[in-house]
N, C-alpha and C positions, 0 to 999 in steps of 0.2 A: 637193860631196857624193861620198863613197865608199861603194861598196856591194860585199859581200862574202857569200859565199853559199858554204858549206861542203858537204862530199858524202866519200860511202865510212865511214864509220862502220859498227859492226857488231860483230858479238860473232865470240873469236878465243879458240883456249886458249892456255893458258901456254905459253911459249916460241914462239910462232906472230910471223909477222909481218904488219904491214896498212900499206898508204898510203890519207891521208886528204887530202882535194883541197883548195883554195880559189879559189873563181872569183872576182878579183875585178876592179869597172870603175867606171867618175866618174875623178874626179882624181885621178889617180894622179900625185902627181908625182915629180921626184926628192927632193924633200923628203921625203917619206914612208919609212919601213923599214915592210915587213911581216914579222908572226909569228904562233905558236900562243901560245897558253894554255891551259891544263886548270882545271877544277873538278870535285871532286865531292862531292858532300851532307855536310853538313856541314864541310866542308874549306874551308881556304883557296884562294884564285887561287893558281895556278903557270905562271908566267912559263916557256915551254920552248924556246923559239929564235927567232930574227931573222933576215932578210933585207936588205939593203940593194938601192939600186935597181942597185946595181955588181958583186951578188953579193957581197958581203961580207958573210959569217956566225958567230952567235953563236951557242952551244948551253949551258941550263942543264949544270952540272955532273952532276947529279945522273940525267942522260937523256944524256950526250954519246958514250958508248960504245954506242950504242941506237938515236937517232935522230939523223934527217938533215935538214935542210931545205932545199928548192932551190925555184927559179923556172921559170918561160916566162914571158917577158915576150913570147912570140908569140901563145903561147894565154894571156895572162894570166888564169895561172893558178902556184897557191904551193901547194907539197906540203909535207907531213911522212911521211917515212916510219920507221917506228918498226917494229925485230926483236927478237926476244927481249922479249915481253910478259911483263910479269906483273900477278898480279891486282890489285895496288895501282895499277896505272897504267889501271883503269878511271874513266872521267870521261867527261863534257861537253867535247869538245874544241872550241875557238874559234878563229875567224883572226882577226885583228886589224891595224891600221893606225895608226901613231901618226906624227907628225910633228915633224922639228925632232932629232931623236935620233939616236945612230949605233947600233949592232945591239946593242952589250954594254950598254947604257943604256937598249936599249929594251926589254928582255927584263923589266926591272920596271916597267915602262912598261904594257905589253900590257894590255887591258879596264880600264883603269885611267882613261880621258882621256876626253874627249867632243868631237862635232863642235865645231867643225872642224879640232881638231887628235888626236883619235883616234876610231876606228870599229874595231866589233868585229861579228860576224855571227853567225847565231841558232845557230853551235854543230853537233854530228855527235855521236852517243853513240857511245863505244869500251867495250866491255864484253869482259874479259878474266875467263874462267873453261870451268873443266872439265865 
């Protein structure tokens, strides 16, 4: 089992920037890549970066000039930090856990899978406006 527990969400204006955390613990193993995902109402899942257990990182295209995604595997714990907000990139942000994938693979991967080969956590609201 993996368990995954998101924090730092929160409303930000336009152009602002926020990091949003994810704590996560169970099985971590090297088999796993973690990442975020976004949703927002009405919207589809959006796949936004990956991690690998080696630090090898993928970043949607579309957020790669924008956001960041890194590790502590001391405090495991998996950041996203995202600058230069804008209001479309308000959503439900998700950490997630898939396994068996490498980062670029896994990024369509994300809240897509189920135990025991993916886990995703109850989510952070990022609300971008003025």
């Amino acid at each position: 089992q993996v368990q995954l527990l998101e924090s730092g969400g929160g409303s930000v204006q336009p152009g602002g920037s926020l990091t949003i955390s994810c704590i996560f613990s169970g099985d971590i193993s090297n088999r796993f890549v973690l990442g975020w995902f976004r949703q927002a109402p009405g919207k589809e899942r959006e796949g936004l970066a990956a991690i690998g257990r080696d630090d090898t990182t993928s970043v949607a295209d579309f957020v790669k000039d924008r956001f960041t995604i890194s590790q502590d595997n001391a405090k495991k714990t998996l950041y996203l930090q995202m600058n230069n907000l804008k209001p479309e990139d308000t959503a439900m942000y998700y950490c997630a856990a898939v396994a068996h994938l490498r980062p670029d693979t896994a990024i369509r991967a994300l809240g897509t899978l189920r135990p025991p080969i993916g886990y995703s956590g109850q989510g952070t609201q990022v609300t971008v406006t003025s």
